[in-house]
C-alpha positions in Angstrom: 0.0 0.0 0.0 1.3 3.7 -1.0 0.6 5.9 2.0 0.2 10.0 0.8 2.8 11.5 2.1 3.9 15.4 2.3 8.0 14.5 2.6 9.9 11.5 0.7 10.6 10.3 4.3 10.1 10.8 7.7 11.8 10.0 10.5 11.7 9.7 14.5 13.9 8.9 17.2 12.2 6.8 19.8 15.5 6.1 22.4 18.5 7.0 22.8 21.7 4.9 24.0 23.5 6.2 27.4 26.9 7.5 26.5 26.7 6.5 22.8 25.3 7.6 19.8 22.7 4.8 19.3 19.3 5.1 18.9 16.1 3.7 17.6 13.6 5.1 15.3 11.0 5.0 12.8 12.0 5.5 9.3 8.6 6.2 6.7 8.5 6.1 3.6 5.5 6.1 1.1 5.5 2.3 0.5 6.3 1.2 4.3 8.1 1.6 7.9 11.4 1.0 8.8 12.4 -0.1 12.7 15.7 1.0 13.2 18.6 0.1 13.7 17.7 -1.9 10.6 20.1 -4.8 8.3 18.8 -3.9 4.8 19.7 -7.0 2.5 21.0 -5.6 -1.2 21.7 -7.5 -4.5 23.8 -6.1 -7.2 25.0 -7.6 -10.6 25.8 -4.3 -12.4 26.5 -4.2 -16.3 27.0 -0.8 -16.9 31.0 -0.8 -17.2 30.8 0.9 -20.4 28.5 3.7 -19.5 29.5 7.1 -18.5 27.9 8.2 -15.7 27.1 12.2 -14.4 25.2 12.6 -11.2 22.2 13.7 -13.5 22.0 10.4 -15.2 22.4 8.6 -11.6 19.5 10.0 -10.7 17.5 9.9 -13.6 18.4 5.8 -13.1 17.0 5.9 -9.9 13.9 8.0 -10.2 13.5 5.4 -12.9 13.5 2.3 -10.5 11.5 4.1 -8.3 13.3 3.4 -5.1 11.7 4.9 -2.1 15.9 6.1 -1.2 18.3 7.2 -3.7 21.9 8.1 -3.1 23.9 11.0 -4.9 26.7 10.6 -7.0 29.9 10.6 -5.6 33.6 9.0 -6.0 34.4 5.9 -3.7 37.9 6.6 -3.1 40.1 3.5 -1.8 42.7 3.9 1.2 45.3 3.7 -1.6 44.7 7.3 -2.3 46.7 9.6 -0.3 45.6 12.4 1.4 46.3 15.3 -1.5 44.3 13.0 -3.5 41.2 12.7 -1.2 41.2 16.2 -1.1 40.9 16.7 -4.5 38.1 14.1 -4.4 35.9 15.7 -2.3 36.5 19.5 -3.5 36.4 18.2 -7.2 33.9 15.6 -7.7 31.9 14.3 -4.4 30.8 17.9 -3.1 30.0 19.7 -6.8 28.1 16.0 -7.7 26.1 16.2 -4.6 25.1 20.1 -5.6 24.3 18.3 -8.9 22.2 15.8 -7.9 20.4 17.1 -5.2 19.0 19.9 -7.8 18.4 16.8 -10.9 16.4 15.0 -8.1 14.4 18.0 -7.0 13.8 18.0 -10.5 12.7 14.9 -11.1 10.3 15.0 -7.9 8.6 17.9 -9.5 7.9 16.6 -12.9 6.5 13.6 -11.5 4.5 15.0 -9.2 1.8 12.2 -10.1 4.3 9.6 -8.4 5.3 9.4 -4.8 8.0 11.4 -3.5 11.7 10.0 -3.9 14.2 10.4 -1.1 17.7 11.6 -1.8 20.7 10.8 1.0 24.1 12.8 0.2 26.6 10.2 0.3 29.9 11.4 3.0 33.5 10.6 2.1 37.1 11.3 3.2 38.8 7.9 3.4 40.4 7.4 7.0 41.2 10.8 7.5 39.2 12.9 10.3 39.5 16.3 9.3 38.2 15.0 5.9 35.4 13.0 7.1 33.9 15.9 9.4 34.4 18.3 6.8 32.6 16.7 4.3 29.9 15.9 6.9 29.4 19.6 7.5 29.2 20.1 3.7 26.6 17.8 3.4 24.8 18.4 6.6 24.0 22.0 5.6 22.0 20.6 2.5 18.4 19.6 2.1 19.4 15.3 1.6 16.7 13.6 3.6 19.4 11.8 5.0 23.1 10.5 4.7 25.2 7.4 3.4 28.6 7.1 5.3 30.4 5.4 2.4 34.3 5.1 0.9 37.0 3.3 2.5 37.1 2.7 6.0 40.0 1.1 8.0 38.5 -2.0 9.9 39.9 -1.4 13.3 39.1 2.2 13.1 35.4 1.7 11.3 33.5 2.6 15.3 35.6 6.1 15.1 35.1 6.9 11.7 31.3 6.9 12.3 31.3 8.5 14.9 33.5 11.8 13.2 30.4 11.5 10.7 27.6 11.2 13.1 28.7 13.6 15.2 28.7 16.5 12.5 25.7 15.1 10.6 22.5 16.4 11.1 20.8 14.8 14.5 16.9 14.1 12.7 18.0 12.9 10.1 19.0 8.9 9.4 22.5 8.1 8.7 22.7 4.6 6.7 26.2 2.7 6.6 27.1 1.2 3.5 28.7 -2.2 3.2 29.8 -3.5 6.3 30.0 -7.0 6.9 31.1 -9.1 10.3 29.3 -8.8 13.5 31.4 -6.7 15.1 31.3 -4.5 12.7 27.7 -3.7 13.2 27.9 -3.4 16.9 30.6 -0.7 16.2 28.8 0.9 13.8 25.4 0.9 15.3 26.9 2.6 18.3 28.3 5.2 16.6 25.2 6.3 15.2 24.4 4.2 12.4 20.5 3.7 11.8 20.3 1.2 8.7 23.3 -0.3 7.2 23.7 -3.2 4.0 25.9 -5.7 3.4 26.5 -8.6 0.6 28.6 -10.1 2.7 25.7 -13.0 4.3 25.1 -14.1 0.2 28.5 -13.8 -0.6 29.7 -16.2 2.0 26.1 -18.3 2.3 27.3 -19.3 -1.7 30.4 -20.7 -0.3 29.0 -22.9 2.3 29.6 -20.6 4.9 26.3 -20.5 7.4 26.5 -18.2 10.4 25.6 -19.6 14.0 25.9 -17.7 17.4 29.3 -19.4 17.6 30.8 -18.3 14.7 30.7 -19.2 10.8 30.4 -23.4 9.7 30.8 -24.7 6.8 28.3 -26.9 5.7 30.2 -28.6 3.2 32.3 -30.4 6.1 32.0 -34.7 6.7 30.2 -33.7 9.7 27.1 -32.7 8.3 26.8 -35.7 5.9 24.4 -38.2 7.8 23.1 -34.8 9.9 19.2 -34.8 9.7 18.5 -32.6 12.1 18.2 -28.3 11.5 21.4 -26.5 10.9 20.0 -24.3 14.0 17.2 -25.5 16.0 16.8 -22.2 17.5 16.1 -20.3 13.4 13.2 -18.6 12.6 14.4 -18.9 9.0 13.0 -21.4 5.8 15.6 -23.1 5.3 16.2 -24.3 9.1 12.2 -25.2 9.1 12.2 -27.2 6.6 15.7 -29.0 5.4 18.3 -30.9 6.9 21.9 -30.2 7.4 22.2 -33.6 5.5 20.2 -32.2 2.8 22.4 -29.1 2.4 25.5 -31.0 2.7 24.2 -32.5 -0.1 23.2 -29.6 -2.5 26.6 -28.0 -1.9 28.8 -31.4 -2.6 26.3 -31.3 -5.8 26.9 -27.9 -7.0 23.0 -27.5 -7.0 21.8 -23.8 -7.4 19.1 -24.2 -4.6 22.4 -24.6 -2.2 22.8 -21.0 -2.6 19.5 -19.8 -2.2 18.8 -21.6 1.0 22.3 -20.3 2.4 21.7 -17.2 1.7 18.1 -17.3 3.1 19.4 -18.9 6.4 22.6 -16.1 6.6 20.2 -13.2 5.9 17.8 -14.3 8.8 20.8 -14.8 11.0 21.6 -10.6 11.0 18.4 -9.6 10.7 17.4 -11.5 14.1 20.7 -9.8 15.5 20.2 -6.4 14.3 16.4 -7.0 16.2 17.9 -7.9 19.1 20.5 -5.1 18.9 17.4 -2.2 18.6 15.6 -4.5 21.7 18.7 -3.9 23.6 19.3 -0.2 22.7 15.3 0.6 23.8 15.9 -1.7 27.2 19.2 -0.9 28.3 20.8 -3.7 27.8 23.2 -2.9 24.5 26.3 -3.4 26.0 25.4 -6.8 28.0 24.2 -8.3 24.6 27.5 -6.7 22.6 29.9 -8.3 25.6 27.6 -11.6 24.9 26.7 -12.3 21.5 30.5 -11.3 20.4 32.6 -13.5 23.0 30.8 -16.3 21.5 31.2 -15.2 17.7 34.5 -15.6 17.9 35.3 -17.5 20.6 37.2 -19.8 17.9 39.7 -17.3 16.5 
């Protein structure tokens, strides 16, 4: 159901984390409700190598789709590029391509007025570098985006403080959505920092190589083990595959290359973070955030 709405989105804080900058919401959009924190599974198979993209055409794309959330364009820069470089980045191409976009999809929301409204999020960058990050969150921040992606290259051990130079420069009402992170820890971090709704291909990516998640870490369900096992991967999952197949049976699909394999992999790995992303916004709401991180991570990887 399309819900009339005045704005693209809408968005509430409900709590607030002690001594952190986690919270939960409500993210609205004309086609549905968001609970946040919030895992948003993506899927992309791009084709488009040859094409020359402009932020104009990027959101022309988009509007096309008819996704509820665009993104501006912007360059992903890696942590390859040094510092001169990022700040040619930003002054050259990601700030002048947000100003770009954000007037193409104004545009576009006026001239089809008949549709619901699209939301645009400016897109942060600045590789590892602090000064960058907050400067470009301030450049951003001052513009009408209905929210904010906090993309480009982050350092793994330093992901928690990178989002938090972001968050903490970034407009408070608006949502802030992390894109492509992967482990659990990650998330906590990220979350924490101020993170509402992240994505990740990470769960499909490693659910196609027999890699299923469990509260104790990562198994591969290709091992003898699970031959003659015809009981539920996990007992305690909510999730199709674990109601109704075997880890017999996908022992079997993956020793026999079978496509279905994949799909019920990626089905059980999905449900796996999405359950822990719930139980992460339960925690934030009851106070009990950093009971569950201690927890749920000493187990994760209590095998490295």
């Amino acid at each position: 159901m399309i819900v009339q709405m005045k704005n693209a989105l809408e968005f509430e804080i409900h709590t607030r984390l002690d001594g952190a900058l986690a919270r939960t919401g409500t993210i609205t959009t004309p086609h549905g409700t968001i609970q946040t924190p919030a895992f948003i599974p993506v899927g992309t198979k791009a084709t488009l190598k040859a094409l020359r993209f402009t932020p104009e055409l990027s959101m022309q794309i988009q509007h096309g789709i008819g996704a509820d959330i665009t993104f501006a364009f912007d360059e992903l820069t890696t942590l390859f590029h040094d510092y001169n470089y990022q700040v040619e980045s930003l002054e050259q191409r990601t700030h002048p391509w947000a100003v770009r976009s954000l007037a193409e999809h104004k545009r576009l929301n006026e001239e089809r007025s008949h549709r619901p409204p699209q939301a645009l999020f400016g897109v942060v960058q600045g590789a590892d570098y602090e000064d960058l990050r907050r400067q470009c969150s301030k450049f951003l921040g001052e513009m009408d985006f209905a929210g904010y992606g906090l993309g480009g290259a982050l350092r793994k051990s330093n992901i928690g403080n990178n989002v938090r130079w972001m968050c903490e420069e970034l407009p408070e009402d608006k949502p802030r959505h992390m894109l492509g992170i992967s482990e659990p820890d990650d998330i906590f971090d990220c979350i924490e920092n101020g993170a509402d709704t992240f994505d990740c291909v990470s769960p499909a990516r490693v659910g196609r190589n027999g890699a299923l998640y469990t509260k104790f870490g990562r198994v591969n369900i290709t091992r003898a083990q699970f031959k003659e096992d015809f009981t539920p991967f996990d007992e305690t999952c909510e999730c199709y595959t674990c109601k109704n197949f075997t880890s017999a049976y996908l022992h079997h699909l993956f020793r026999a290359d079978e496509l279905l394999a994949n799909t019920l992999a990626t089905i059980h790995n999905e449900q796996f973070i999405v359950k822990l992303v719930d139980d992460i916004r339960a925690s934030i709401s009851d106070g009990s955030f950093y009971d569950l991180k201690k927890e749920f991570l000493a187990n994760y990887y209590s095998k490295k």
